[in-house]
N, C-alpha and C positions, 0 to 999 in steps of 0.2 A: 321426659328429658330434663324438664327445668327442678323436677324433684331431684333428680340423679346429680344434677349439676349446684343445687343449693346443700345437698348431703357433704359433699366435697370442700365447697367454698367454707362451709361451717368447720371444717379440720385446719383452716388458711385464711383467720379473719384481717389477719395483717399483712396480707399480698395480693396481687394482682393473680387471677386466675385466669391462665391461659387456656381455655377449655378447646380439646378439637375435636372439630366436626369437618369430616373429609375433608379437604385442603385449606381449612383455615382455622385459627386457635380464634374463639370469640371470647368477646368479656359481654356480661351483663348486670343491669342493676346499676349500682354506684360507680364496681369495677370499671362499665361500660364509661359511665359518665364521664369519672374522674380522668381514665387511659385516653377516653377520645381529643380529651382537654392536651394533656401531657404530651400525646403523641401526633397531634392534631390528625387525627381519623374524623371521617364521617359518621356522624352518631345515626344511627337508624332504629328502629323499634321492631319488636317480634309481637305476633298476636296483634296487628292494626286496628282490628274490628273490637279489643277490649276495650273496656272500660279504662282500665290500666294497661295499656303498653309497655311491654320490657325492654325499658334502653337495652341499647346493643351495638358494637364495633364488635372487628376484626380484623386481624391480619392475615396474611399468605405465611403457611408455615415454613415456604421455603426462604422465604425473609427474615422467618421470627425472629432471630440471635441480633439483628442492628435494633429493634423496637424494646427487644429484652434488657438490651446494652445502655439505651437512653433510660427508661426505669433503673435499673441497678445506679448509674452513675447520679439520676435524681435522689435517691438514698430510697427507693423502694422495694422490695422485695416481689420474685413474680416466682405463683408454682406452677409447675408444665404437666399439664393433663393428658395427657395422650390415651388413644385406641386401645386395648390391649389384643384386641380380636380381632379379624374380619369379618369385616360390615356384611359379607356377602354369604358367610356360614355363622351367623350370630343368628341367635333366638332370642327373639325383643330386642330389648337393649343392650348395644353394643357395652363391653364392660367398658369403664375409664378408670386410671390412677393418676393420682400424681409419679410423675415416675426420677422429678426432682428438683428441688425449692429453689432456686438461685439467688441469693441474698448480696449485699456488697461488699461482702468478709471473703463468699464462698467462689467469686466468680472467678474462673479460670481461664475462659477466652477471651485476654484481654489485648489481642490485636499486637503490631509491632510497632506500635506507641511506646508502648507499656513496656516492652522485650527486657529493659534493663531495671524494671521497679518490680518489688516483690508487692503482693497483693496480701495482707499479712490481716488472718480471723484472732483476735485476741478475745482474752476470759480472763474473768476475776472471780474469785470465792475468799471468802474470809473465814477461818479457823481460830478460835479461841487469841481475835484481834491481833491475826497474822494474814496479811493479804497473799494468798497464792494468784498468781500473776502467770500466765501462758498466750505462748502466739504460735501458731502455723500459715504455710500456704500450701493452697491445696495445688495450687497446680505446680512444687516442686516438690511437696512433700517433709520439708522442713519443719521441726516440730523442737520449741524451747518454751522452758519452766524458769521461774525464780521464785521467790518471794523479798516484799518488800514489808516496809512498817509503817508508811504514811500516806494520807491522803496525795499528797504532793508529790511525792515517789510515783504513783498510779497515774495520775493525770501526766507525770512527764511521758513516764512509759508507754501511753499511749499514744500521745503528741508526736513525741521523738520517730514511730515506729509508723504516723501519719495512717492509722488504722481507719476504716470505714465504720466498723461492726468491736462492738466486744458483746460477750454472751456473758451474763451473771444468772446467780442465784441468788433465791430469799433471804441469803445472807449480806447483800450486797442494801446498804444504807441506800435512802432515798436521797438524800443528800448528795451524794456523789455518782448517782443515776444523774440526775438535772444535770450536774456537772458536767455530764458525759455529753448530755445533748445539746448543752449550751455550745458547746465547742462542736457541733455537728457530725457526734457519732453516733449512729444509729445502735441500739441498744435493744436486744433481744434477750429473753427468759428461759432459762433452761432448767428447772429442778428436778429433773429425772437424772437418775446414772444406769446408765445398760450400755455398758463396755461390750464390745460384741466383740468375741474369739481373735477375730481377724487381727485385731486393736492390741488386744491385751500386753503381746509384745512392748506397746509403746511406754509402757509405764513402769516396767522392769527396771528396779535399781532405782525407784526415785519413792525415798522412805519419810520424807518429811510430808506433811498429813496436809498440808494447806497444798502442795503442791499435787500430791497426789489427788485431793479434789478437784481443784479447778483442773487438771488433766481431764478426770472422769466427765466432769461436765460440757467440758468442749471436746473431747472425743463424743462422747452420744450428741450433741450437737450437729457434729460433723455427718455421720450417721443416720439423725434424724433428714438431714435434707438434703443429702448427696445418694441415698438411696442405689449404689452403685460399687465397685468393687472398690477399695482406698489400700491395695493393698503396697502403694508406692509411701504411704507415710512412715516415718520414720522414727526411729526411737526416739524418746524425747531429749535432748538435751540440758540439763542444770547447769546453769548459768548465776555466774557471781555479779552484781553492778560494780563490785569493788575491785571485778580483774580488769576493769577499762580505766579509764581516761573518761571520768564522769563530769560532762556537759547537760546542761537542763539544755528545756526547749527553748528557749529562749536565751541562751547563750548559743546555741548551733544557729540559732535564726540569725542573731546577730553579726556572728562570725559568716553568713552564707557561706555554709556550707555545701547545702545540697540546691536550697533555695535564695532566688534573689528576692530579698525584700521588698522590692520596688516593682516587680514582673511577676514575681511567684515562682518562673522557671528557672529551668538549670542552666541558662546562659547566662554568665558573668559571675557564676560561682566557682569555688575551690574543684565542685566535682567535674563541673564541665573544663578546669585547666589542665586533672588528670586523667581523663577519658578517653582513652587510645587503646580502652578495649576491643578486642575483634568479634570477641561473642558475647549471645546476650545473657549469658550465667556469669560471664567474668563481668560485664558491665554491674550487676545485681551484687557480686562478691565484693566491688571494689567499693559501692556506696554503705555495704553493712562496715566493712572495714572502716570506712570514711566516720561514721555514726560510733564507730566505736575502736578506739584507737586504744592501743594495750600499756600495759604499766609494771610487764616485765622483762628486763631486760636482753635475758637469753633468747627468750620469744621476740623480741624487736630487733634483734641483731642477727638473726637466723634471717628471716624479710630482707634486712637492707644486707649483709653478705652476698644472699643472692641478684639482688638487685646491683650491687656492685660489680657482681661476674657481667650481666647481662650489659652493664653500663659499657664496659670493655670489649666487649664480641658484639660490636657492629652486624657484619656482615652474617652473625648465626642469629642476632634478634632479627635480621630484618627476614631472613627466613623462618624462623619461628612465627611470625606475623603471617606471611605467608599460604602458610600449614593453618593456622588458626583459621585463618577468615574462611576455610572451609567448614567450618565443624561447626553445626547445628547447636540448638538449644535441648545439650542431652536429659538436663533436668527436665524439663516441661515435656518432652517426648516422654520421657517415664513418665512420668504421669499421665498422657494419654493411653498408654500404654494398661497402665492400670484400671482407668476408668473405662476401658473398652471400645474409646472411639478415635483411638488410631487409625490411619488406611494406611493404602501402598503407599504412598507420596510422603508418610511420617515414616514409612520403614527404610524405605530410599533414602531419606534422611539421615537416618540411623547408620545406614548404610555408606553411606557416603564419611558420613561423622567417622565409624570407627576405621575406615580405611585410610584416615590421617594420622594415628594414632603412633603408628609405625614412626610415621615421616617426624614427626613430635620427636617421638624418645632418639633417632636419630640427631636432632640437631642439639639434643641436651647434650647427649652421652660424647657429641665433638667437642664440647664447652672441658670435657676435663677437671672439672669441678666436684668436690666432694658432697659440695652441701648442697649439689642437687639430687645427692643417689637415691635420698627416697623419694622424690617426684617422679626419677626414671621406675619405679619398684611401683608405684602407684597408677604409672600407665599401663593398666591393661587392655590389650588391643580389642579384648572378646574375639578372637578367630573364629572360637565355634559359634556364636550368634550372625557375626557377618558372613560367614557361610552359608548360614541356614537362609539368610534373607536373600543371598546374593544368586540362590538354586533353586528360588520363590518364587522371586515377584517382577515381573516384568521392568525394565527401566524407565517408562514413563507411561504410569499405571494411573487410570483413570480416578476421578475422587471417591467414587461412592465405590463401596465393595461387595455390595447385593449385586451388580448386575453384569458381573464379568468381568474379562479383559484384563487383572489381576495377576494371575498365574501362569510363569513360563510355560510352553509348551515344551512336554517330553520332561515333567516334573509329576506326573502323575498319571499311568498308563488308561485308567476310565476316563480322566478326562479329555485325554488325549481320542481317544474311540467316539466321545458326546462331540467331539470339535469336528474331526473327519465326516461324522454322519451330519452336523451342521453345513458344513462344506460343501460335501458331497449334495447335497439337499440344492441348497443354494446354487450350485454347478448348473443340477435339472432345472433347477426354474429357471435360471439363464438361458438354458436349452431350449427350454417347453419355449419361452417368449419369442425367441428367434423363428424356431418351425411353426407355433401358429400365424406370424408373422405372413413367414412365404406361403401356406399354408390357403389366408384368409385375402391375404393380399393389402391388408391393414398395417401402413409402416409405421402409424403410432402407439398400435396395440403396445400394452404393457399390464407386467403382473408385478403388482402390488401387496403390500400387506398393513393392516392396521390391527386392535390390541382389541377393537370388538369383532369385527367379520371375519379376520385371520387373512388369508391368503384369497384376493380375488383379480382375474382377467378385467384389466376397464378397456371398452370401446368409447370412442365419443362419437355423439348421435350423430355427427355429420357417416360417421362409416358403419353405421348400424344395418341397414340393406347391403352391405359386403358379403354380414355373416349368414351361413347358410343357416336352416331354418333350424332347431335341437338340435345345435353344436353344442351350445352352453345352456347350463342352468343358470337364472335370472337369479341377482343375491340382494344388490341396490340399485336404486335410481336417484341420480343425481343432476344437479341443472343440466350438465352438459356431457352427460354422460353417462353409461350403465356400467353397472359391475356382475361380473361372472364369474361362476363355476363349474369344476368337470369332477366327477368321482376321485382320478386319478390327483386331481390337484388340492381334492379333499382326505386323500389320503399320506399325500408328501407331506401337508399342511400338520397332520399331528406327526410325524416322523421326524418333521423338523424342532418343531415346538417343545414336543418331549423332552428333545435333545437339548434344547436348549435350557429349557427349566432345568434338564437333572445336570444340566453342567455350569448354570451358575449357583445352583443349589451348592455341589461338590464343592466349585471354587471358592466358595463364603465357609463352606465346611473346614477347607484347607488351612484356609488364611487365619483362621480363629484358633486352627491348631497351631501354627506357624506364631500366631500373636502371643496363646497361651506359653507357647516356649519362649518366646523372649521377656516374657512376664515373672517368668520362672528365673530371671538375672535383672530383674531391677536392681538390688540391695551392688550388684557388680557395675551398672551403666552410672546409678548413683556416686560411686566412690570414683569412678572417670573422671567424672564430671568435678567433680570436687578438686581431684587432682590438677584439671585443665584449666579452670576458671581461675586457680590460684595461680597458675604458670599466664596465665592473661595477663591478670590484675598487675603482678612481678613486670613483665614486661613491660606494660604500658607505663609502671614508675620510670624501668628503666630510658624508657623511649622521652619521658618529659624532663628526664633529668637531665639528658645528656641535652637535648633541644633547649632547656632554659639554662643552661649552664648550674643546677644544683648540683652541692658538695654533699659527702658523707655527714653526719652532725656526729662529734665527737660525745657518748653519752654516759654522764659519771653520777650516778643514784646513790653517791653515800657523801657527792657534796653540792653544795647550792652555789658552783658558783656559775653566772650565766654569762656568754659572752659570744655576740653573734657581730661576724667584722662585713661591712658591706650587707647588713639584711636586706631582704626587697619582697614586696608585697606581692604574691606572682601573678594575682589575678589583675592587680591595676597594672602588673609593667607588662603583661599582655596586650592588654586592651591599649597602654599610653603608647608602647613599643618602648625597646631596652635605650633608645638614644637620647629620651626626655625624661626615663624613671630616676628618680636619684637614690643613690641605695644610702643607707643608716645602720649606723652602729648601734648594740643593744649592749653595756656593760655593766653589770652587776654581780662585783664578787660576791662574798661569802658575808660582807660586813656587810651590803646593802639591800637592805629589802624591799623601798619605796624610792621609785623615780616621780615625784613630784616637774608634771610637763605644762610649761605655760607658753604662750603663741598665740597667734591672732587665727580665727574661722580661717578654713579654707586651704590652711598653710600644711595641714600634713598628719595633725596630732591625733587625729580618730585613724588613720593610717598607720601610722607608724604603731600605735597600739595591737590593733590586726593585724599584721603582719609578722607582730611575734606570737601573739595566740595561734592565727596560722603554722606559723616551722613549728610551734609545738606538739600539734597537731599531725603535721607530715611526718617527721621526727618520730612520731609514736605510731606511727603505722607504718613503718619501717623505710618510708621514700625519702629520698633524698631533699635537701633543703633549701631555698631561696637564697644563699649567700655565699662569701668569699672562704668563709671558715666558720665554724660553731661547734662551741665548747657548751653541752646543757645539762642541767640534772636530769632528771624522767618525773614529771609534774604526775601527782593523782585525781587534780582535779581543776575544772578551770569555769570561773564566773565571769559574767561581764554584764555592766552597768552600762552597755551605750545605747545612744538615741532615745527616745520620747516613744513611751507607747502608751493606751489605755488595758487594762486588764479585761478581756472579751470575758471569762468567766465569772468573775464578781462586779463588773460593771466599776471598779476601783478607778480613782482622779490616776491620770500620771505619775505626781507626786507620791500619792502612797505606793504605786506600783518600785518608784522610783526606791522608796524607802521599804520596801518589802526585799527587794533582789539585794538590795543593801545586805539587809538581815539576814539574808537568805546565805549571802557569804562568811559573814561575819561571825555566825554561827555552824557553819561548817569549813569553812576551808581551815586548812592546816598548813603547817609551817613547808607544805610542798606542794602547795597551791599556786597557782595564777590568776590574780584577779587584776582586770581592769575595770577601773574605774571613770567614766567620762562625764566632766562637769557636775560631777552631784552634789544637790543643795539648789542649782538653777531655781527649780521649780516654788520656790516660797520666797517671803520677802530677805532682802539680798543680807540681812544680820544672822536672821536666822541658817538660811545655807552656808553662811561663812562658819558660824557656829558650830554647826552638823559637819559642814565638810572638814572642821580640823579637829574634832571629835574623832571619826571616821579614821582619818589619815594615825590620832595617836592611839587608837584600840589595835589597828590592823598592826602597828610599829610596836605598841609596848606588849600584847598577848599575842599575836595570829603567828606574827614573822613571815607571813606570806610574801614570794613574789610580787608586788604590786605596782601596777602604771597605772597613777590618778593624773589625768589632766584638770586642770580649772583657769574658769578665769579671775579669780578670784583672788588676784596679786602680792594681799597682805600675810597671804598663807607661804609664800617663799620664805620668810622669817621664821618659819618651822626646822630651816635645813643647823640653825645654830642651837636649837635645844634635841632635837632629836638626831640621836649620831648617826642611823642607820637608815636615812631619805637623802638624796640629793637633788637639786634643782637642774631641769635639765629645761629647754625652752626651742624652738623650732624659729631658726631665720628670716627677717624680715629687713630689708631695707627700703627707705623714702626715696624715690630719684624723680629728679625734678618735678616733687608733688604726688608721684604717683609709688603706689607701694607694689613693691616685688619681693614676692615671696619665694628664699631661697631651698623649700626645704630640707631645708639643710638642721638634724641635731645637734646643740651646740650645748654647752657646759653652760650652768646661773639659769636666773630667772630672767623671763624676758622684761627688755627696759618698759616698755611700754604696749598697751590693748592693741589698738590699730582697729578697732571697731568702725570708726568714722569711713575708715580708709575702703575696709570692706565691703559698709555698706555703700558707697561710690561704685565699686563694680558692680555691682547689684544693680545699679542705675537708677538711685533715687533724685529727686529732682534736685538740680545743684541749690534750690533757695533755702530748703529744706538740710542740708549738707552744711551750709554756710551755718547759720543757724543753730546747728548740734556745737558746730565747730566753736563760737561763742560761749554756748553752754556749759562746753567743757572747760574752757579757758575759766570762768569762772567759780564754774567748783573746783578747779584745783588751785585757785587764785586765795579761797575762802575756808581750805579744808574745807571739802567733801562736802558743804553746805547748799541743801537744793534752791536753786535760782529759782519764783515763780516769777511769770509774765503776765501781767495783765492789758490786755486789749481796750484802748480809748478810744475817740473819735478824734483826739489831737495826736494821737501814738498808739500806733495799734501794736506795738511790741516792747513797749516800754519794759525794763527790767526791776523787779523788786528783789533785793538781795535778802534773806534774812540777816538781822544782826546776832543771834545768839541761836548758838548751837542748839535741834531742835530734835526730837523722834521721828522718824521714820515707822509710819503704821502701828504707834504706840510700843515700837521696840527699840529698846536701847542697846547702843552699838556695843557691842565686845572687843573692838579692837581701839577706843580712840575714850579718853576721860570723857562721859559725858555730865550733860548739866540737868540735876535732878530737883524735883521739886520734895517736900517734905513730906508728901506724902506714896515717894518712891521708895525711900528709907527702909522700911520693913522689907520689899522685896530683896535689895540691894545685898540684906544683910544674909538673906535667904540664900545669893546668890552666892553671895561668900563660902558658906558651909556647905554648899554641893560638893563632891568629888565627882569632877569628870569621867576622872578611871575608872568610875566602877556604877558607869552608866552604859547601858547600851544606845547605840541612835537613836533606838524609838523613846525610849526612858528621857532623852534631851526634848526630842520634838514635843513629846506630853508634859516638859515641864513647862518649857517654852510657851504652850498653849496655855499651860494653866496662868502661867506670868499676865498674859497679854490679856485675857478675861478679867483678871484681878483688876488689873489696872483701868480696864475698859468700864469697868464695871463702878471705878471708885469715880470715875469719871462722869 
């Protein structure tokens, strides 16, 4: 056995080997060790009396799927070995296979946790230094291609898409393996292609060579370790990056969209404001929508037209909801469907599902609306599938479909005859137990049956001298009791049993037939589904728009000018409620391309930011918008610089991360872009980011012409709004009342008068000695120009103040915004300084020269 079982594990050095032996899948050897660890099982040993003992666990294989489920979710892979024979007509060794690998890419039973996340196996190949890029789920069958050109393309694509698993080949750099694992995507090898028949369909009409590889290779992928029918997957789809509303991962994190930064979950993000889907494929359609928001406009106004009928008919949305929350997960049933481990209880489903379908197109077809004709055209009911299932399968059919009780009676004339002789059978033994009863004079007698003895008479030994003497033949002896039998009850015993075996044989016969025909309509249950989920997703816009009071957004792609009256953030005015939110205007014609935003922490301005990234967002996936009114272009792309992060891939400071996403826009976004920018430059000393930040602010103003919201606090920079025409200073509400600061947030026109940092940190609740103290500090640099005050600590004055008298550097760097006082041996750099051209520097070109300045200097020093 342990040869037969090390043959095996040798095909599967990268997974956990489920091996089984009659009622339990065991692991050995390391499997053993490492699974007993993981799974906290009891570790035990085979062969006791070796020298070496074989670690050893196991489970109950009627458990397996939750111990499988904690491995998969650990990022491990486990293959299922199963019997293929009976152990009781096998010679030697019962045979075993893998009969299928379950990996974290491939898992399909993933609970109703999960009902509304796609579980999504991604692949990469590269082609004469063209990344071919693909992802499926196996448990809907959905299958998309693209290609991309960069590493950074790849790594979002998979981030974005929150993959488990991608599959490469030998063409895939080592470099960007690490990458993959650094970010905790488990990373599997594929270089075989064997497209198997079934498949081949899927790659029809996709002629670009990079794409058609990586298809081949996660197709045979899919194949190698699903080992099962896949005949629900789907043609592939090609896909453009450039047909969305392209967001990295890190602008959707930021934006929480799907995720909240601070939880990880979906409460308190954009997707949990618009999740009033009823089912769980519309739940799945409305987050891919979410993830990828469109950027053309016939297609985004097809969406909200509809959404706008639905906004209007009350009373047909709230029955359309209705109708929905009955309708199953027709995706994920196809795909059971295909894989072959449907039962009655998934057909019922099914069942149930396409008997709404009717009730559906009826509440469309009262809507009156043109632009829904081909949703109604797209609902098809299946009659002949729901008939077939409706003449089958019992209405509450037991789960397993080996052992009966499946199929209507008077749905198939034999098994209707194996049922009756069951019956009848059953009837007699009824009978026989009653007459031996008066018979024997024994009122506890009873006839029993078990799956070793079959059919046996039990006395108990108190009424054993009852029976006369070869009544019965002796079968068992038990504590407290004997078991018997008679010819005649050894004869009913196979007339029953027969019956029984050829009529749930039959009925598994049936139902496989019955399965294979609705199997034979996947490519029809698929295109429902599709239709249905979209009429969800539609709805539930409808349904949050009319509940938060969102407008149509007025959408004009051939001009820039932006202007949103009363915006509101919808996720904070949920949570704040609509009586404490304050809503804000967003206006930027055609002439303005930079709202330069200043205001003290806490007041509003990382909000007010998000919240038009947000409507751009809804806006683009055809829902309605957070405001009074909204006049917008159709943005193709949208960056964002907010909050402090470390780079988990390259181990990067903040600061450079800071200055990387910088770059990152500034060499892509285009003159119909949205970028926000928040506080950049923070992170280094304060000349330097002044430096950077108004660098930044005139590359994006004099080349990009991007949409752009920089906030800073960084106050000298509002004298940017008189040389550059196209920024204006806009600043968030603050008033002092009696000592205490209240924040109006309220957007107001100019720069704000003053920081309010002191004020801030008092709500904070720093200690008031400490408060006082700042308070001082400050009076005095701005008593001194901006001159740092030291203190030095005595024993006659412990906070004596030493002012400087002459103007000094700051960390060996001299200010760019005030004359400073140089020594002669500054001069050479000064002049250095002179002859730079800003313009025709990128941010990083500043930061490195910057650097190189502060070495010189440190160094003549």
């Amino acid at each position: 056995m342990m040869v037969q079982y090390q043959k095996i594990k040798d095909q599967y050095p990268d997974a956990f080997l489920f091996y089984r032996l009659g009622d339990f899948y065991e692991m050995f050897n390391e499997d053993a060790i490492k699974g007993a660890q993981l799974l906290e099982l009891t570790l035990t040993t085979r062969n006791h009396s070796s020298k070496n003992p074989i670690p050893m666990c196991g489970v109950p294989h009627h458990a397996a799927q939750n111990y499988i489920d904690i491995l998969i979710d650990k990022g491990y892979k486990v293959a299922i070995c199963e019997q293929m024979e009976d152990p009781k007509l096998a010679k030697g060794m019962v045979k075993r296979e893998v009969i299928q690998l379950v990996t974290p890419g491939t898992q399909t039973d993933t609970g109703a946790a999960a009902a509304k996340s796609n579980n999504y196996l991604t692949a990469l190949a590269v082609v004469e230094g063209q990344f071919g890029f693909a992802y499926a789920d196996l448990s809907t069958g959905e299958l998309k291609v693209t290609s991309l050109t960069t590493h950074s393309a790849v790594l979002n694509e998979v981030m974005s898409l929150q993959t488990k698993e991608i599959v490469v080949d030998q063409s895939v750099s080592g470099e960007l393996i690490d990458q993959f694992k650094t970010i905790g995507v488990l990373v599997s090898h594929e270089d075989a292609v064997v497209v198997k028949a079934e498949l081949s369909f899927a790659t029809q009409g996709v002629t670009d060579r990079a794409q058609k590889a990586v298809l081949d290779h996660l197709l045979t992928y899919i194949t190698d370790t699903q080992k099962r029918s896949l005949a629900h997957i789907q043609r592939a789809v090609v896909y453009q990056p450039s047909a969305y509303l392209k967001m990295d991962h890190y602008s959707q994190r930021n934006l929480e969209l799907v995720s909240n930064i601070r939880t990880n979950k979906k409460s308190g993000t954009l997707l949990w404001l618009l999740d009033e889907t009823k089912t769980a494929m519309g739940g799945r359609l409305l987050k891919q929508w979410l993830d990828r928001p469109l950027v053309d406009k016939t297609a985004i106004m097809n969406r909200q037209e509809r959404v706008a009928v639905l906004v209007n008919a009350y009373f047909e949305r709230h029955n359309l909801q209705e109708e929905l929350t009955q309708v199953y997960d027709l995706e994920r049933l196809a795909g059971r469907v295909a894989f072959g481990s449907v039962n009655g209880r998934d057909l019922i489903q099914l069942l149930t599902s396409l008997r709404q379908i009717p009730k559906v197109q009826h509440v469309i077809e009262n809507l009156d609306a043109p632009v829904f004709d081909a949703t109604i055209d797209a609902l098809d009911p299946l009659d002949d599938v729901a008939t077939a299932i409706d003449e089958a399968i019992v209405a509450e059919p037991p789960l397993s479909v080996t052992d009966g009780g499946v199929i209507k009676d008077g749905y198939d004339a034999k098994l209707d005859e194996y049922r009756s002789a069951m019956h009848n059978g059953k009837q007699w033994l009824a009978e026989l137990e009653a007459s031996e009863r008066a018979a024997t004079g024994i009122n506890n007698l009873k006839i029993g049956f078990n799956r070793v003895f079959g059919y046996y008479i039990e006395v108990t030994k108190a009424n054993l001298d009852k029976l006369p003497e070869d009544r019965y033949e002796r079968k068992q002896t038990l504590t407290n009791a004997e078991r018997f039998s008679t010819p005649e009850l050894k004869a009913k015993e196979r007339l029953i049993l027969e019956a029984e075996e050829k009529s749930t044989g039959l009925e598994y016969e049936l139902f496989v037939k019955l399965r294979d025909r609705v199997k034979a309509n996947i490519s029809r249950i698929q295109k429902l589904a599709q239709a249905v989920s979209e009429l969800d997703v539609l709805q539930s816009f409808a349904d949050v728009s009319e509940r938060y009071r969102f407008v149509a957004p007025v959408l004009t792609p051939n001009s820039h000018d932006l202007e949103i009256v009363e915006g509101r953030h919808p996720v904070v005015e949920k949570v704040l409620g609509r009586q404490k939110y304050v809503p804000n205007d967003v206006k930027m014609p055609t002439d303005t391309t930079i709202l330069l935003i200043t205001g003290p922490n806490m007041s509003g301005k990382s909000t007010y930011m998000r919240q038009l990234a947000l409507t751009v967002v809804l806006a683009q996936m055809g829902c309605f918008v957070p405001a009074k009114q909204a006049t917008m272009p159709i943005f193709d792309q949208i960056f964002t610089r907010i909050g402090a992060a470390d780079d988990l891939i390259s181990g990067e400071s903040t600061f450079m991360v800071e200055m990387k996403e910088a770059n990152q826009a500034l060499a892509n976004a285009t003159a119909n872009s949205l970028i926000l920018f928040d506080e950049i430059g923070r992170g280094t000393a304060t000349y330097d980011g002044m430096a950077l930040a108004q660098a930044i602010i005139e590359y994006v103003h004099n080349r990009v012409h991007a949409k752009t919201l920089f906030s800073t606090h960084y106050h000298e920079l509002t004298t940017l709004e008189t040389t550059l025409t196209h920024l204006k200073n806009v600043h968030v509400g603050a008033v002092e009342k009696d000592g205490e600061l209240v924040f109006l947030h309220q957007m107001q026109s100019g720069p704000a008068d003053k920081s309010y940092g002191i004020h801030v940190a008092k709500l904070a609740g720093l200690p008031t000695s400490l408060l006082s103290r700042a308070d001082t500090i400050l009076t005095d640099l701005e008593a001194t120009g901006q001159q740092p005050v030291v203190s030095q600590a005595t024993p006659n004055n412990p906070v004596e103040q030493v002012t400087a008298a002459e103007p000094v550097e700051e960390d060996g760097q001299l200010s760019l915004f005030s004359e400073p006082v140089v020594d002669s041996e500054a001069v050479e750099l000064m002049a250095e300084l002179k002859k730079i051209n800003l313009m025709a520097m990128t941010p990083m070109d500043v930061m490195n020269q910057v650097y190189k300045w502060q070495q010189a200097m440190n160094h003549k020093k």
